[in-house]
ROFI-968843 format. One line per field, with one value per residue (C-alpha): x, y, z. Coordinates in Angstrom, 1 decimal, m for minus. Layout:
BEGIN
east = (X:...) $
north = (Y:...) $
up = (Z:...) $
//
This chain:
BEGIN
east = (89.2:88.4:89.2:86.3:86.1:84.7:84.2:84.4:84.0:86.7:86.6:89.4:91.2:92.1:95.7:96.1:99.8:98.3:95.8:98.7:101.0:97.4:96.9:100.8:100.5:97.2:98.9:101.9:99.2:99.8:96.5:95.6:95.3:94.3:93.5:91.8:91.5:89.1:90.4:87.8:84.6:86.8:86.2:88.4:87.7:89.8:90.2:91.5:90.8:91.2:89.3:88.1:90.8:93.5:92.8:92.6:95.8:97.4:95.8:96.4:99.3:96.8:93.5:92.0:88.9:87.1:83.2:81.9:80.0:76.8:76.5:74.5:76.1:77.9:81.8:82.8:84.3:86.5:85.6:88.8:88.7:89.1:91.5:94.5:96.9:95.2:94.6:98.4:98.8:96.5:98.3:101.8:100.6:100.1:103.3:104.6:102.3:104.3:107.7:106.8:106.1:109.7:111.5:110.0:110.5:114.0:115.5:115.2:117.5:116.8:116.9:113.6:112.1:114.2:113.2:109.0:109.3:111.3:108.4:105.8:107.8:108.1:103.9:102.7:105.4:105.2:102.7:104.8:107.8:106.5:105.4:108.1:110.8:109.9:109.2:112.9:114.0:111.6:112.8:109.4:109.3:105.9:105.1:105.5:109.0:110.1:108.7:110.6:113.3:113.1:112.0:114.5:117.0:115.5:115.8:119.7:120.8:118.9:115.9:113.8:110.9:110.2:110.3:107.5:104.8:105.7:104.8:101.5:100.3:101.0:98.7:95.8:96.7:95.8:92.9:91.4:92.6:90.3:87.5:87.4:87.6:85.0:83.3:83.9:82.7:79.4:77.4:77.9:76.8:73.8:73.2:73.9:71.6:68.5:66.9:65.3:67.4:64.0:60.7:57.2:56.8:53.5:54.4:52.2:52.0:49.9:46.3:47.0:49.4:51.4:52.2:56.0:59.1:62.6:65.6:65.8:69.2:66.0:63.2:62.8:61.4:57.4:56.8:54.7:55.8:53.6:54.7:52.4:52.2:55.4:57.5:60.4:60.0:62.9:62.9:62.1:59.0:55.3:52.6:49.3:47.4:46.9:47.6:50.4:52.3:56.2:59.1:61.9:64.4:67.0:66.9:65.9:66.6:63.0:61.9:58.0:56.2:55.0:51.5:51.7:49.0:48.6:51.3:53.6:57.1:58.8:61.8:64.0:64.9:62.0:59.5:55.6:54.2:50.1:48.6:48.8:50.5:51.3:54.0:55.5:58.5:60.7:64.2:66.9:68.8:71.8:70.0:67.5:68.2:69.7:72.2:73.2:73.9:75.7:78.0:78.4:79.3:82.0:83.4:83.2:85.8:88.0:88.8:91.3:90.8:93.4:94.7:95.1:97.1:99.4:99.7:100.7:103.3:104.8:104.7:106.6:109.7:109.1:109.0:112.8:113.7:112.3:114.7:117.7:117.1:116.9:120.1:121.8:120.6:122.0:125.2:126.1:126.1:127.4:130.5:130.4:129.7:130.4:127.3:126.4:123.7:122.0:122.2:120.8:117.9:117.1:117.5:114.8:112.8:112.6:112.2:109.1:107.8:107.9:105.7:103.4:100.3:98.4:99.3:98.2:95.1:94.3:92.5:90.9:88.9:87.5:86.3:84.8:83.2:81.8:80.3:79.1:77.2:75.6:73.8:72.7:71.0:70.5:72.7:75.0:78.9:80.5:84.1:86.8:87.8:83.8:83.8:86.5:85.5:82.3:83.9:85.5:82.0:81.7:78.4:75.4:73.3:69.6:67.5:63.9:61.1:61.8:64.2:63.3:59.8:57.7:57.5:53.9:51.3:48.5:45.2:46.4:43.1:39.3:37.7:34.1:32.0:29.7:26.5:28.4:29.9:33.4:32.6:30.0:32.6:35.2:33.1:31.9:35.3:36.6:33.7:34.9:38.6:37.5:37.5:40.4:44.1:45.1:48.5:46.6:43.7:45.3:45.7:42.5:41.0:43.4:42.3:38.7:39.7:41.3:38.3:36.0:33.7:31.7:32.0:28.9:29.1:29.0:27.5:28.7:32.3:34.1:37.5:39.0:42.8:44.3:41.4:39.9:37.1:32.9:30.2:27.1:26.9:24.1:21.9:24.4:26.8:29.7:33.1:36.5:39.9:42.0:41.3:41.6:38.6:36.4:36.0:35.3:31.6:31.0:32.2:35.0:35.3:38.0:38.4:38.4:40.9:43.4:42.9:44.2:47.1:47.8:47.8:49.5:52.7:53.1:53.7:50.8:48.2:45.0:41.7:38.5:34.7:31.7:28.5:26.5:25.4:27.9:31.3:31.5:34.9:38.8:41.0:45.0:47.1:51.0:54.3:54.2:57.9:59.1:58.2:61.8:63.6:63.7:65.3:67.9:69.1:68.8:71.1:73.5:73.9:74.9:77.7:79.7:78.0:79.2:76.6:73.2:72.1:68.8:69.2:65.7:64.2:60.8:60.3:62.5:59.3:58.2:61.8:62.5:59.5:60.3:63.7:63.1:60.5:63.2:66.7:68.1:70.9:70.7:68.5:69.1:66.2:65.0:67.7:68.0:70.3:73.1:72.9:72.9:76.3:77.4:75.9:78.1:81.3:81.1:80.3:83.3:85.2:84.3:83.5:85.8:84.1:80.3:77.8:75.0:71.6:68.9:67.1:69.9:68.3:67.4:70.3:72.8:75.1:75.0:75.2:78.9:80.5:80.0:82.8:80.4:76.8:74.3:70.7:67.4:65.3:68.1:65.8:65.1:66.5:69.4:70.4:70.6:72.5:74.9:75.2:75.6:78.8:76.2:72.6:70.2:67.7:64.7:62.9:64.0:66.2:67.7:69.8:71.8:73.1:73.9:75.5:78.2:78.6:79.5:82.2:83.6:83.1:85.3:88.1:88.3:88.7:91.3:93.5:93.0:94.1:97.0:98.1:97.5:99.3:102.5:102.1:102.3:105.4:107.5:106.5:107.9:110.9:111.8:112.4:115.4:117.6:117.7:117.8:114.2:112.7:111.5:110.2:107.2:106.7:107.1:104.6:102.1:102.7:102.1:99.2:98.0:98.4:96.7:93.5:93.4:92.7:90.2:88.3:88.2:87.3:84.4:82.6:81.4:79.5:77.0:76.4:72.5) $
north = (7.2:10.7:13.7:15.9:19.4:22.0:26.1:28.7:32.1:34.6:38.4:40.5:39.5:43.0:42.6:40.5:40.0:39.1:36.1:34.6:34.0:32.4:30.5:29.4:28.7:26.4:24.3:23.1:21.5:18.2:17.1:19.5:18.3:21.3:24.9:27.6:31.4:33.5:36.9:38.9:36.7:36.5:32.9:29.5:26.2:23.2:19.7:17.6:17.0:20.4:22.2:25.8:26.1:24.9:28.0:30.8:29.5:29.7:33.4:34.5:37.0:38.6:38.2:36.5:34.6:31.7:30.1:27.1:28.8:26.7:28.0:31.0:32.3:35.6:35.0:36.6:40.1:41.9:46.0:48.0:50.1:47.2:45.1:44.7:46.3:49.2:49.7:49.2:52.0:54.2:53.5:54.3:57.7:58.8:57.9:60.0:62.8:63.4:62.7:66.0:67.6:66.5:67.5:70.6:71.4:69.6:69.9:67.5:64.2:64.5:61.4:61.6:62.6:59.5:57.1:58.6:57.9:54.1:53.0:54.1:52.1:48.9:49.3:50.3:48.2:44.9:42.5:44.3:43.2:39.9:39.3:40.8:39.0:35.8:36.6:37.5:34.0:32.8:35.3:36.2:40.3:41.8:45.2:44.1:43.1:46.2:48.1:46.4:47.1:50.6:51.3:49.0:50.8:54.3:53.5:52.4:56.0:58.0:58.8:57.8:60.7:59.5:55.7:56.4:58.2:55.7:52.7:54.8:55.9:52.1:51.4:53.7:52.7:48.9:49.9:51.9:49.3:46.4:48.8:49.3:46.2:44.9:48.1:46.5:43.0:44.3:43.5:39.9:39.6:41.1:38.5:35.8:37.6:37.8:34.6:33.6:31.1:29.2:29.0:27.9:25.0:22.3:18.9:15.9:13.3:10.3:11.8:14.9:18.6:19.4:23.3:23.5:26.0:24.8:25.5:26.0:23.5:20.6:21.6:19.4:19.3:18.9:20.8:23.5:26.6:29.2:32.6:35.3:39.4:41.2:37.8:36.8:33.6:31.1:29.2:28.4:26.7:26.6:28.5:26.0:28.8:32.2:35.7:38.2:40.9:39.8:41.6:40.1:43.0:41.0:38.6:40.1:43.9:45.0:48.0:47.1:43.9:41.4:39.5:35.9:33.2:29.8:27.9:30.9:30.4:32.2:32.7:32.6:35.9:37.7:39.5:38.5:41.8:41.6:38.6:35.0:32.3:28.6:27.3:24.1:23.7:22.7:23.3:22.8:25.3:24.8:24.8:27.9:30.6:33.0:30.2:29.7:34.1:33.8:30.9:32.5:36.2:34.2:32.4:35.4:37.6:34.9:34.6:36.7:39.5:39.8:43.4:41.5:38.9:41.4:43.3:40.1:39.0:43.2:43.1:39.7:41.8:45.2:44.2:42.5:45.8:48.1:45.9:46.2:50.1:50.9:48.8:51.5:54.4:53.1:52.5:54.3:58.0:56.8:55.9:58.6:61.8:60.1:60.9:57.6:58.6:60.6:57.8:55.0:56.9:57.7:54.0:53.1:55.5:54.4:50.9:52.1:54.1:50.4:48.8:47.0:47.0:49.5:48.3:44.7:45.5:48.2:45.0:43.0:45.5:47.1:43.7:42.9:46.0:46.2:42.3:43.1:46.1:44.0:41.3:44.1:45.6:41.8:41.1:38.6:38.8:35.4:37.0:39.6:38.9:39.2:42.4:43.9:42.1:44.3:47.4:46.1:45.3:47.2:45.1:43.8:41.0:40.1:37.6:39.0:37.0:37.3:39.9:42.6:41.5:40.9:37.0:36.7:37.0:39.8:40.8:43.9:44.3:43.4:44.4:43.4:43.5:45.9:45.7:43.8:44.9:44.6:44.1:41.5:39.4:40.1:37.8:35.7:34.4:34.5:32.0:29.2:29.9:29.1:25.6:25.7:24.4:27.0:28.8:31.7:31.5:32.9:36.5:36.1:35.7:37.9:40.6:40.2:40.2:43.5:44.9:43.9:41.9:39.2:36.0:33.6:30.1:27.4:24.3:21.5:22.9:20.8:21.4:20.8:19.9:22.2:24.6:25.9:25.3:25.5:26.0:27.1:30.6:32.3:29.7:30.5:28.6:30.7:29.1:30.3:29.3:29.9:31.9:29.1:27.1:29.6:30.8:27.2:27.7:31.7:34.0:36.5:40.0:40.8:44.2:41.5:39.5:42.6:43.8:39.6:40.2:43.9:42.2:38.9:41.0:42.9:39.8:39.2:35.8:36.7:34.6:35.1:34.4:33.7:32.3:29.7:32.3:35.3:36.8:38.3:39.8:39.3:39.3:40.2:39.0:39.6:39.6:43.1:45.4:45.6:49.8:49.6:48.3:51.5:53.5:50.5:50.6:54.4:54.3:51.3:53.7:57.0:54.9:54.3:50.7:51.0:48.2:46.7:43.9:40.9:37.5:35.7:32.8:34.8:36.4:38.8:41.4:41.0:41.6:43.9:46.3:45.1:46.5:50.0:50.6:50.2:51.6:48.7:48.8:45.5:42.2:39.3:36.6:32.6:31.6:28.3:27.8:27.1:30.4:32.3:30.8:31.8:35.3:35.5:34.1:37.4:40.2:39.0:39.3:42.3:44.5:42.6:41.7:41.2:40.4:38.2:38.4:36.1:33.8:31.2:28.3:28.5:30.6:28.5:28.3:31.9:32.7:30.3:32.1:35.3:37.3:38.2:35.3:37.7:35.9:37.2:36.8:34.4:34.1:30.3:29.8:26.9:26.6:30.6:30.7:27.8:29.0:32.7:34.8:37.6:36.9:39.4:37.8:40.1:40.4:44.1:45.3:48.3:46.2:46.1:49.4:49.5:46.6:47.6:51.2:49.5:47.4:50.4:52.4:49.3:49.4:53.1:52.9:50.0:52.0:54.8:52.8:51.7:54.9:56.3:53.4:53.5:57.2:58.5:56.0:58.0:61.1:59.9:58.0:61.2:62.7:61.0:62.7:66.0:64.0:65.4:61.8:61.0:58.4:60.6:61.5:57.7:56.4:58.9:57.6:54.4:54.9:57.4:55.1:52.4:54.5:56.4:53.4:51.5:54.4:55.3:51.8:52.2:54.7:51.6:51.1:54.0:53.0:52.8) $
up = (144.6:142.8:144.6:146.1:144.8:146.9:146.3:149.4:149.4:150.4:152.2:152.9:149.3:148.3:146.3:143.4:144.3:148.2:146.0:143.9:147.0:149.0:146.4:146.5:150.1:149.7:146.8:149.3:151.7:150.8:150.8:147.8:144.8:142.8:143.6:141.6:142.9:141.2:142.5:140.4:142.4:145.7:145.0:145.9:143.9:145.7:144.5:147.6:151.3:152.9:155.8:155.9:159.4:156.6:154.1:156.8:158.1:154.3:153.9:157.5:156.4:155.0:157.1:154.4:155.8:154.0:154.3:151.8:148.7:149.4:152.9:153.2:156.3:155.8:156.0:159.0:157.1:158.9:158.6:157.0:159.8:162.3:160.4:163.1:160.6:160.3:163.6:164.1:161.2:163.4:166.7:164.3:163.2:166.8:167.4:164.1:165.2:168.1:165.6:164.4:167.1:168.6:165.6:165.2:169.0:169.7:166.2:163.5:164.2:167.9:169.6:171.0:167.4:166.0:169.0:168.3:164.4:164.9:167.8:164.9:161.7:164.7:165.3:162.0:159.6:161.9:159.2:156.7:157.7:159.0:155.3:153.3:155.6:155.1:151.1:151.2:152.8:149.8:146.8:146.2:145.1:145.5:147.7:151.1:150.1:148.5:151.0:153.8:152.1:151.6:154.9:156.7:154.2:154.9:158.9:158.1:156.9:159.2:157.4:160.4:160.0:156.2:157.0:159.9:157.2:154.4:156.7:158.1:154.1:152.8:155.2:154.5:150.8:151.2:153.8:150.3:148.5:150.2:150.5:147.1:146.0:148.2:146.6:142.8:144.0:145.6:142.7:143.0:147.0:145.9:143.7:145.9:148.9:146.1:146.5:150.5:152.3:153.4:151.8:152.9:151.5:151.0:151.0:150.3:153.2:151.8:150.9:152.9:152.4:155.2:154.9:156.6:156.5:154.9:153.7:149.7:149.7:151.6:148.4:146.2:142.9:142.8:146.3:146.4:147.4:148.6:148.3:149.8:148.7:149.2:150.1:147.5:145.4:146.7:143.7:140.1:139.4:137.5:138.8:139.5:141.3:141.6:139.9:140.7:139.3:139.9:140.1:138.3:138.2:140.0:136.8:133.6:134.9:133.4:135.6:135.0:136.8:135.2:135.3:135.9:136.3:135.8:133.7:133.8:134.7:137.5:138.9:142.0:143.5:141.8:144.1:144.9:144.9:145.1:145.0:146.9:144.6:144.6:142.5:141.8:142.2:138.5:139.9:142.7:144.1:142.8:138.7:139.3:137.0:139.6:140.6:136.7:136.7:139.6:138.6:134.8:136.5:138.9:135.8:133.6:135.9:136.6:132.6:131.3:128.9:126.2:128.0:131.5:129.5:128.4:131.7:133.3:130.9:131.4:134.8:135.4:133.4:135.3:138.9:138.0:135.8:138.3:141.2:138.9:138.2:142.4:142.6:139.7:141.1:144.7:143.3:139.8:140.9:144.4:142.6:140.3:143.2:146.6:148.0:148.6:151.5:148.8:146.2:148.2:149.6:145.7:145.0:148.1:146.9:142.9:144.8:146.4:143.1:141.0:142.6:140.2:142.0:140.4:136.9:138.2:139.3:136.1:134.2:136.5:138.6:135.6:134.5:137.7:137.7:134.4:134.5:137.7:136.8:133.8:135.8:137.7:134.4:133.2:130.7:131.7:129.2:130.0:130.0:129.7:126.2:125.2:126.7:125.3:121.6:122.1:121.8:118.6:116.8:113.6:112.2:113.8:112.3:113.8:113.2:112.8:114.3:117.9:117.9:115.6:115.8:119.3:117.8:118.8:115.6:116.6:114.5:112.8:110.8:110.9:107.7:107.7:104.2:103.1:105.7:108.5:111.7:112.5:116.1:115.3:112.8:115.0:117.6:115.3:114.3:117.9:118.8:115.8:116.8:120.6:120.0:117.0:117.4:114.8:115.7:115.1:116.7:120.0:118.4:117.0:120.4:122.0:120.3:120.7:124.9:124.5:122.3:124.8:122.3:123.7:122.3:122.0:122.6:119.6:118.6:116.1:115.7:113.2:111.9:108.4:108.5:106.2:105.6:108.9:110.4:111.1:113.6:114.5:116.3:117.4:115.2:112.4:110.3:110.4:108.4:109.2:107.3:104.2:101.0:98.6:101.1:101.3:97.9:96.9:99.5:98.7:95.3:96.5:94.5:92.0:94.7:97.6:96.3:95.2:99.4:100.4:97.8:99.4:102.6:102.0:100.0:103.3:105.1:106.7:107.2:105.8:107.3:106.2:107.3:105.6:106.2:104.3:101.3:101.4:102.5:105.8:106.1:106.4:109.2:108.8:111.4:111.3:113.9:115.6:115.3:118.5:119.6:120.4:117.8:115.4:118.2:119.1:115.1:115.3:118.4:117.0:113.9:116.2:118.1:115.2:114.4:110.7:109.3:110.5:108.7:108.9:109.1:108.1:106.7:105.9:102.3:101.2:100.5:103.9:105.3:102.7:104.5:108.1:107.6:105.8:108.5:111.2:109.1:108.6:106.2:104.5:104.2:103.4:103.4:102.9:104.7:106.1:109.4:106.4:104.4:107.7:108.7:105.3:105.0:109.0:107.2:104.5:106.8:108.7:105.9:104.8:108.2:111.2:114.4:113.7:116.5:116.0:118.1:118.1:119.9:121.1:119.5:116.1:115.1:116.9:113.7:112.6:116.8:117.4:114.3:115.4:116.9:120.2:119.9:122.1:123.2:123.6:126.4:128.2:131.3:131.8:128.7:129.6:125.5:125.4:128.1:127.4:123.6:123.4:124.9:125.8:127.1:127.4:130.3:129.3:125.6:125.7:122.9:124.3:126.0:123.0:122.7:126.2:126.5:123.6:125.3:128.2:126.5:124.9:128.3:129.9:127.2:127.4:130.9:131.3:128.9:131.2:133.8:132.5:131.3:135.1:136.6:134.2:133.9:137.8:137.9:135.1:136.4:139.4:138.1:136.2:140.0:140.2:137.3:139.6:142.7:143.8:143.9:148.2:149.8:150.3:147.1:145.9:148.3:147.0:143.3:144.1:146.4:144.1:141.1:142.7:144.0:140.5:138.8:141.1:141.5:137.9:137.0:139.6:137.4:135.4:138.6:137.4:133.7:133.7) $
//
């Protein structure tokens, strides 16, 4: 019988070194099959028979508290500042207050001084020692057990006043520590809090609706939600009635509304802001779009970016090296001077200094940070290693309709003959297109809506496959369709026809009108340039993007114009799905890492060879969002640019953090040559380290 696998969600996991050994701890349950910690998401996947009082006892060294991940409850956090530790650490340093006091009054060494500072290292250092004691039975080396050791050894020869403020700063250090991390991680709770935990809900009971409040996990697909101004949409669906501006910010991270009425799709999460809606419901909870970001986010920081790969495999030698260089200290110049009081409290001291939590945590809480911050802006980067490969891009390729281009045909010109009205053959055409099937006749009538024209109704509408079509308007046959049909009913100038070449060599469909005796006027419809898409190649071409180049099965003269319009440094056109994987295969070869964007779909090929595949317009898009390593959830270009800033911002910042981490720790280690290296000064490196690089990497948090 197959093992169940469940998910819960964790608080109070602030050290990565804390995560490993929970994760140890739930693997000897025997009932466990499998275990998975995601330390980035504070998230636990578990294959076997386990309950949630199990996991808190395996993570109750460490306070860790669990909940199921389908349970919207809040796990019951525990605030840093009433964590029994560190309200231990804050009982200690009233107890090393007075210390001070004593040694400053009675002389340092005095007994009561000594007796002040060893009550405050027994208070404050107790789940210290607890932890690192029993990691000693087990040889296991992380903080805990090299600080019990040093302040343990520090106690031994009589350095009772330093011991006490090492055991109360540790514990303000992993206080900040949690806080911060819980800091890093806010941007997924937020996700997970968007969407309402019940919806109102209209249910059909045999020839009548029933109107009735449930949870979202109890909707099923085909209900009726009804969602009224101001409330939040609970889940994906079709609206059947109604119109509404929505707020989808929380899924596409588009500032601006957006109008929906009938047969538009929303989302969950997004925000009802003016009118009364009904929509039918196309999704469960678990497959709405929201619940798809949230589970690609989660899986995104749990994978491994090549510079967290390589911090992992250095700090599994340091922590041994940085053992083995105390134990030299200790010991060498002991032998070598005598002073072997001196020696050893050098030797606890470059113990304390080592520590490898700040160079553990330099990766991962960058990562977290910067993926986080992404949803937020909605872009969704489906790892560590995609990030950091974005910083590496040196080409961009696009596909054009779609991308470049706004993908939706509009009427760009209305050129009525001599002694007609543009107005009047504007509505004239919109009335025969009414009734048409014609992919174009959409723009057509979409731009007689926003020019206000009134369109009369028709009689006898007939269409002719592959030529357009007819009807009567206003009394009136009026035919509508191709060139080469409508100069076999009316005579089209030589000047006429050199204005359709014009037109159609600039890429655009050309549809003319005519009545029963005489020409009436053309119409030139074409895909609109995106107003953002100059600025977004303009911008790419700033940050050091060395080559941008198009992708496109259109005509080369049309893409050819498209792309000197927008800067565009090269073109390449009539490609087939084929030649676009080809064309992908050069520029690799010739600039490095090249990113591909498109639509998800059509450019699959071209997308999966890329170095970094990045979709447009991801939102309730499953293939974009299965396909591409970056999704882009709105139709909004100047994502782009941000997007790679942001990966360069992130690999900027985790070298930064690793240089801060190592760094403060040579500084330190240096210390010891002239014998200046204290306990105090080692406890600051560390904590110093370790709150130097989470707080640096939390400046991702602010990338707009």
């Amino acid at each position: 019988m197959a093992q169940k696998t469940e998910q819960f969600r964790l608080e109070n996991l602030s050290c990565a070194n804390c995560a490993a050994k929970f994760e140890r701890n739930i693997r000897e349950i025997s009932t466990v099959e499998e275990v998975q910690l995601n330390f980035g998401a504070a998230k636990l996947t578990v294959t076997g028979d386990v309950t949630v009082a199990q996991l808190e006892e395996a993570g109750a060294f460490d306070g860790i508290k669990v909940a199921l991940a389908n349970e919207r409850k809040k796990v019951n956090s525990i605030p840093f500042y009433k964590r029994k530790e560190n309200l231990l650490a804050a009982f200690s340093l009233v107890f090393v207050f007075f210390g001070l006091i004593a040694s400053f009054t009675k002389g340092e060494g005095h007994l009561l001084a000594n007796s002040l500072f060893a009550i405050a290292i027994v208070v404050g250092g107790l789940p210290i020692f607890k932890t690192g004691m029993n990691n000693l039975r087990n040889f296991e080396f992380d903080m805990k057990t090299l600080m019990t050791i040093a302040i343990i050894g520090a106690a031994i020869i009589g350095e009772w006043q330093e011991a006490a403020i090492v055991v109360f700063l540790f514990a303000v250090s992993e206080a900040l520590e949690a806080y911060s991390m819980n800091k890093a991680r806010q941007s997924i709770s937020q996700l997970i809090d968007i969407a309402p935990p019940t919806a109102l809900i209209k249910r059909a009971h045999g020839e009548h609706f029933h109107e009735m409040e449930v949870a979202t996990e109890d909707i099923q697909i085909g209900d009726i939600l009804i969602v009224k101004p101001g409330q939040k949409i609970a889940m994906d669906g079709i609206v059947i009635e109604g119109v509404s501006t929505v707020n989808q910010s929380a899924i596409t991270g588009e500032s601006i509304p957006v109008t929906k009425t009938v047969e538009d799709t929303v989302f969950a999460g997004t925000l009802n802001e003016e009118g009364a809606l009904e929509i039918k419901v196309t999704k469960r909870v678990e497959d709405t779009t929201i619940a798809k970001i949230i589970h690609l986010v989660e899986e995104a920081q749990a994978e491994k970016a090549p510079s967290q790969k390589f911090v992992d495999r250095f700090a599994k030698y340091y922590t041994p090296a940085i053992m083995l260089g105390a134990l030299l200290v200790a010991v060498v110049p002991g032998f070598i001077t005598g002073d072997w009081q001196h020696w050893i409290y050098q030797g606890l001291a470059v113990l304390v200094v080592g520590c490898p939590c700040a160079l553990i945590i330099s990766t991962p809480v960058a990562i977290v940070t910067a993926i986080g911050n992404a949803a937020k802006q909605g872009v969704l980067i489906k790892g560590g290693a995609y990030l950091e490969e974005l910083g590496r891009i040196q080409a961009v390729a696009f596909d054009k309709t779609g991308t470049l281009t706004k993908g939706q045909p509009e009427v760009v010109a209305v050129l009525a003959e001599e002694g007609q009205n543009e107005q009047q053959l504007l509505a004239q055409i919109a009335a025969v297109e009414k009734k048409s099937q014609h992919p174009l006749a959409r723009a057509i009538l979409s731009k007689a809506f926003e020019q206000k024209v009134h369109i009369p109704s028709v009689e006898d509408f007939q269409s002719v496959t592959g030529k357009g079509a007819y009807a009567s308007v206003d009394g009136q046959k009026i035919y509508v369709g191709s060139v080469k049909w409508i100069q076999t009913l009316v005579p089209i100038s030589e000047k006429l026809h050199q204005t359709i070449e014009k037109l159609a060599s600039e890429g655009k469909s050309v549809i003319i009108a005519a009545n029963e005796t005489e020409l009436l006027g053309v119409l030139a419809i074409a895909d609109q340039v995106r107003d953002e898409s100059k600025e977004v190649i303009k911008v790419l071409h700033e940050n050091k993007i060395r080559h941008t180049v198009m992708l496109t099965g259109d005509a080369s003269q049309t893409a050819q114009k498209i792309a000197e319009e927008l800067g565009i440094d090269d073109v390449r056109a009539n490609l087939l799905p084929e030649n676009k994987l080809q064309a992908m295969k050069e520029l690799q070869q010739q600039y490095g890492a090249v990113a591909m964007i498109g639509d998800g779909v059509n450019d699959a090929p071209a997308l999966a060879a890329a170095n970094i595949g990045i979709a447009m317009g991801g939102a309730g898009t499953d293939a974009a969002l299965e396909t591409a390593q970056v999704v882009l959830m709105s139709d909004d270009l100047t994502k782009l640019p941000y997007t790679i800033n942001l990966s360069k911002k992130t690999v900027t910042i985790i070298k930064q953090n690793i240089i801060f981490a190592l760094g403060l720790k040579v500084i330190a280690l240096l210390l010891v040559i002239p014998g200046w290296l204290t306990l105090w000064i080692a406890i600051f490196a560390d904590m110093g380290a370790t709150l130097l690089v989470i707080l640096n990497s939390l400046r991702l948090l602010k990338m707009k």
